[in-house]
Backbone as CSV, one residue per row, in Angstrom:
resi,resn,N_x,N_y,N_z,CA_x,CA_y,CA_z,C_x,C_y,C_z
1,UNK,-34.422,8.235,-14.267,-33.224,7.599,-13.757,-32.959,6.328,-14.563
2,UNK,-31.464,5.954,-14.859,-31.145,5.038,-15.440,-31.319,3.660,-15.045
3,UNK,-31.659,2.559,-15.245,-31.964,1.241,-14.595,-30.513,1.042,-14.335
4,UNK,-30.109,0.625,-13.332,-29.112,-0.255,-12.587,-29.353,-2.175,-13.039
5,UNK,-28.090,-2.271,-13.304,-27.801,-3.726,-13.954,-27.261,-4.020,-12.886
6,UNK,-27.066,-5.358,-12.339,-26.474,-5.770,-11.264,-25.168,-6.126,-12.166
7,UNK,-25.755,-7.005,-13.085,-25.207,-7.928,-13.742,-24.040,-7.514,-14.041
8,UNK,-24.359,-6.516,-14.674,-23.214,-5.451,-15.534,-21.737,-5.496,-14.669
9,UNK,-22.141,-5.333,-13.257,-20.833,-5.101,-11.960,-19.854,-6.333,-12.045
10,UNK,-18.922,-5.513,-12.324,-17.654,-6.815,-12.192,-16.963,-7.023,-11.202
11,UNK,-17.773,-8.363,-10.717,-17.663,-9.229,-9.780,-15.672,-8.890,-9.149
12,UNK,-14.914,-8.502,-9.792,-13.543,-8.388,-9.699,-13.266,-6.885,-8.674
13,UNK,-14.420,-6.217,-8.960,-14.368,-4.684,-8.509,-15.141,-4.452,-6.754
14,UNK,-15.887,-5.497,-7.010,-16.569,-5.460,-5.575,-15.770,-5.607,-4.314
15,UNK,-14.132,-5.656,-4.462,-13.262,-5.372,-3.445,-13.276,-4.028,-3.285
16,UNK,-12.854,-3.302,-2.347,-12.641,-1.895,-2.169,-11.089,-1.971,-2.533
17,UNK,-10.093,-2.429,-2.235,-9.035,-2.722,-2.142,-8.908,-3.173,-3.871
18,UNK,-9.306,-3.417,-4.771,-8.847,-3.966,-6.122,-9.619,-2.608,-6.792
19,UNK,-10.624,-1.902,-6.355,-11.624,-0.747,-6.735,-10.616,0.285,-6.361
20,UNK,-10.159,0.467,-5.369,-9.008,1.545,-4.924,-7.887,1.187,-5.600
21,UNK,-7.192,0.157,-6.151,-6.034,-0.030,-7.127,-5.815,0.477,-8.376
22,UNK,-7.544,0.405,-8.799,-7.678,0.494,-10.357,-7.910,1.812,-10.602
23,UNK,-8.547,2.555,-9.264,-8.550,4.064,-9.075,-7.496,4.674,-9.146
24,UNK,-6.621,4.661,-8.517,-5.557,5.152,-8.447,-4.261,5.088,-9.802
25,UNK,-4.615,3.313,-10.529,-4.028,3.597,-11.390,-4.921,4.120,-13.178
26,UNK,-5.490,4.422,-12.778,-6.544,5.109,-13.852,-6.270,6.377,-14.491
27,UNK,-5.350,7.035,-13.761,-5.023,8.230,-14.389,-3.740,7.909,-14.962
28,UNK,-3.306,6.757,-15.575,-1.847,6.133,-16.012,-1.007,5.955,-16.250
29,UNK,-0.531,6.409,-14.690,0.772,6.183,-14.354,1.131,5.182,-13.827
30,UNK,2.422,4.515,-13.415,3.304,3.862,-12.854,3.122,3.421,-11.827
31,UNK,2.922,3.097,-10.809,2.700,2.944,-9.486,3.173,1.859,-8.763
32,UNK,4.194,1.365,-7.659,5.115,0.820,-6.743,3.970,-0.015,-6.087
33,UNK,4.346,-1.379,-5.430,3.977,-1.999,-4.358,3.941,-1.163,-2.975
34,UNK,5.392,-0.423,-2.949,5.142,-0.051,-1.664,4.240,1.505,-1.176
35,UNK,3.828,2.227,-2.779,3.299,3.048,-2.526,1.715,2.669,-2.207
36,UNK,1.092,0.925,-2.992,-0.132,0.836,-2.584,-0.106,0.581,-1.271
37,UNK,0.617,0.020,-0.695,0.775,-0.729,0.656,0.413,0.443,1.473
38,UNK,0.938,1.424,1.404,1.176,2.506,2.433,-0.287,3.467,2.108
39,UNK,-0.758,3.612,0.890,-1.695,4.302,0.388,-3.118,3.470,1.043
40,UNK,-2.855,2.273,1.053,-4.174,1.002,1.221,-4.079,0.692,2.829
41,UNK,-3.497,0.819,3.187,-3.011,0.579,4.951,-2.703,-0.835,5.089
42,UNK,-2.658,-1.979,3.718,-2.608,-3.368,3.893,-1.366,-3.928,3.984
43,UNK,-1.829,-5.299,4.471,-0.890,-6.028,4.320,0.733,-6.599,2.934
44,UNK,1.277,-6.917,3.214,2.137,-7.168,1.664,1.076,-8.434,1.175
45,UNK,0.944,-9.498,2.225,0.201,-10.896,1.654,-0.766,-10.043,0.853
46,UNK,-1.833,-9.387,1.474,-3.115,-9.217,1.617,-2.987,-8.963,-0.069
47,UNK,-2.210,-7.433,0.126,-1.750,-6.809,-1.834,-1.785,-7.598,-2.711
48,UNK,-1.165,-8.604,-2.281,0.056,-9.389,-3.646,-1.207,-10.011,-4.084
49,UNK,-2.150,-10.407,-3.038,-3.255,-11.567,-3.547,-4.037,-10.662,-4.539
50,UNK,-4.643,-9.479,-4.174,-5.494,-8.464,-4.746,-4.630,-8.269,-6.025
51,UNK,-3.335,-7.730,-6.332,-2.598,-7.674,-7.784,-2.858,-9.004,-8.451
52,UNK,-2.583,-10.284,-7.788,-2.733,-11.447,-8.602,-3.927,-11.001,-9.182
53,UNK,-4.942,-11.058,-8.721,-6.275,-11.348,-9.019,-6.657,-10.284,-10.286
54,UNK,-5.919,-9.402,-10.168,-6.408,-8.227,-11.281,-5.674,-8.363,-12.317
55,UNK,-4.193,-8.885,-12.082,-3.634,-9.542,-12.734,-4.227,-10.426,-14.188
56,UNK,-4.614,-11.690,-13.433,-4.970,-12.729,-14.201,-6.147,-12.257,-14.663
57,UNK,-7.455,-11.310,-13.799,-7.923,-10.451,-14.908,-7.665,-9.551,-16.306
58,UNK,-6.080,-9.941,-16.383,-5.926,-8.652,-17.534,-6.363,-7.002,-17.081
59,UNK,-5.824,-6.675,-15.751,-6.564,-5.560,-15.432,-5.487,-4.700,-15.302
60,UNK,-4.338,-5.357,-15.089,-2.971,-4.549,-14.660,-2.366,-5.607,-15.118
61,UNK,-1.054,-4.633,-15.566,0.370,-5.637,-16.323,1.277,-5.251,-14.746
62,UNK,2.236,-6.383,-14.610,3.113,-6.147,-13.508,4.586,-6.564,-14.163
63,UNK,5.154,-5.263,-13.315,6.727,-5.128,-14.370,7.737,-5.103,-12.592
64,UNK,8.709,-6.195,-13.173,9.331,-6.691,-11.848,10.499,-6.560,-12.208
65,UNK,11.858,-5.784,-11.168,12.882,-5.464,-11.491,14.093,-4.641,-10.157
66,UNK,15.421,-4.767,-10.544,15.857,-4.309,-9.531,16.522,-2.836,-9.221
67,UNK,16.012,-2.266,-8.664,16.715,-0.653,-8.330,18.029,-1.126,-7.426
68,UNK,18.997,-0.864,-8.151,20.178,-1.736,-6.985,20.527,-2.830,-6.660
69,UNK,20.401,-3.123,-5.449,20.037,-4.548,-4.979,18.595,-4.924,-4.496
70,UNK,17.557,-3.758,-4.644,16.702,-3.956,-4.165,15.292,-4.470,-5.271
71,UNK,14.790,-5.462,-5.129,13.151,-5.693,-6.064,12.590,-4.175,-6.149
72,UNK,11.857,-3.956,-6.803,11.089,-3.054,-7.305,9.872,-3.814,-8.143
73,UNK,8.714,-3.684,-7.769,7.219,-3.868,-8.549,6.588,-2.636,-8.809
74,UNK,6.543,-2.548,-9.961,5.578,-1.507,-10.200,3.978,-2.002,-11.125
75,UNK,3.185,-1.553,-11.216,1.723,-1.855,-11.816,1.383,-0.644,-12.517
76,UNK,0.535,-0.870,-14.069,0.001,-0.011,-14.731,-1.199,-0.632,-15.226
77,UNK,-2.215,0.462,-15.490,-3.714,-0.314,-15.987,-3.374,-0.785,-17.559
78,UNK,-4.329,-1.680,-17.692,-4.304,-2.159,-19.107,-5.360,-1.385,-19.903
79,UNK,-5.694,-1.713,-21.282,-7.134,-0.550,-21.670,-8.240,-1.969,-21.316
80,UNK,-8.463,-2.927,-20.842,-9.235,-3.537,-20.371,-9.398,-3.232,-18.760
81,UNK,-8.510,-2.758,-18.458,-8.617,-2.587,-16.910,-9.366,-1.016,-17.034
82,UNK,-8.886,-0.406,-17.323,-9.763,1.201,-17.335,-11.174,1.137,-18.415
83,UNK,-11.415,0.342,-18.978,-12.774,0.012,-19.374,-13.763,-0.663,-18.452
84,UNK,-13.228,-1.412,-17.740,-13.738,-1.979,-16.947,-14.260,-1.345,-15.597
85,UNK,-13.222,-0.235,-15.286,-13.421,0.877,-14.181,-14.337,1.660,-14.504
86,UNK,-14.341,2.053,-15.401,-15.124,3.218,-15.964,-16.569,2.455,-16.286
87,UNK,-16.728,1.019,-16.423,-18.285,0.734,-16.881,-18.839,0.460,-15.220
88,UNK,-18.194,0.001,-14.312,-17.881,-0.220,-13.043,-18.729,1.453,-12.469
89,UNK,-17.972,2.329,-12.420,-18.257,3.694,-12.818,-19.769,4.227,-12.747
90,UNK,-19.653,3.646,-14.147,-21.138,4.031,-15.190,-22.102,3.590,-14.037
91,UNK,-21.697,2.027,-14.387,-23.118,1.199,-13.201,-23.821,1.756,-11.938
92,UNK,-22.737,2.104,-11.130,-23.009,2.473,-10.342,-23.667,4.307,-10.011
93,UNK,-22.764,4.640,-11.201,-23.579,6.099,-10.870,-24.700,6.404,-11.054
94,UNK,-25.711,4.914,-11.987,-26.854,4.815,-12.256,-27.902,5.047,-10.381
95,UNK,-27.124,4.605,-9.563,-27.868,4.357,-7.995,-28.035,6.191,-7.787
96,UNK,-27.515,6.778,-7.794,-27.444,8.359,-7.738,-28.155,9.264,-8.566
């Protein structure tokens, strides 16, 4: 069995909620505020804080705009954000 690094775990991923973001956008596509909201069962505050944060990680780019009259946010992974999932990934599948 492979040694498990603690170290290795990015401290950014140990949310379930920022771990379920980066999941979902990993296969890379497009993805809406209101589809995480509804997908995550959370709050809008709760989201916006979790996008910041992955955000200013360089983990997701956020593209802001209007369908109509209405805002539209959408989020896509960066190749630092799906490297990061995937070593995230790795680490852990070392416990198994």
């Amino acid at each position: 069995m492979a040694k498990l690094d603690l170290n290795r775990i990015d401290n950014i991923l140990t949310s379930k909620y920022r771990l379920a973001v980066l999941a979902l956008l990993s296969s890379g596509d497009e993805i809406d505020f209101s589809f995480f909201k509804k997908e995550l069962d959370i709050s809008d505050g709760n989201l916006s804080t979790h996008m910041t944060k992955l955000e200013k990680a360089g983990y997701i780019t956020v593209k802001k705009q209007f369908k109509g009259k209405r805002p539209k946010t959408t989020y896509r992974i960066t190749d630092i954000g799906l490297k990061q999932y995937e070593s995230y990934l790795n680490e852990i599948a070392k416990l198994f």
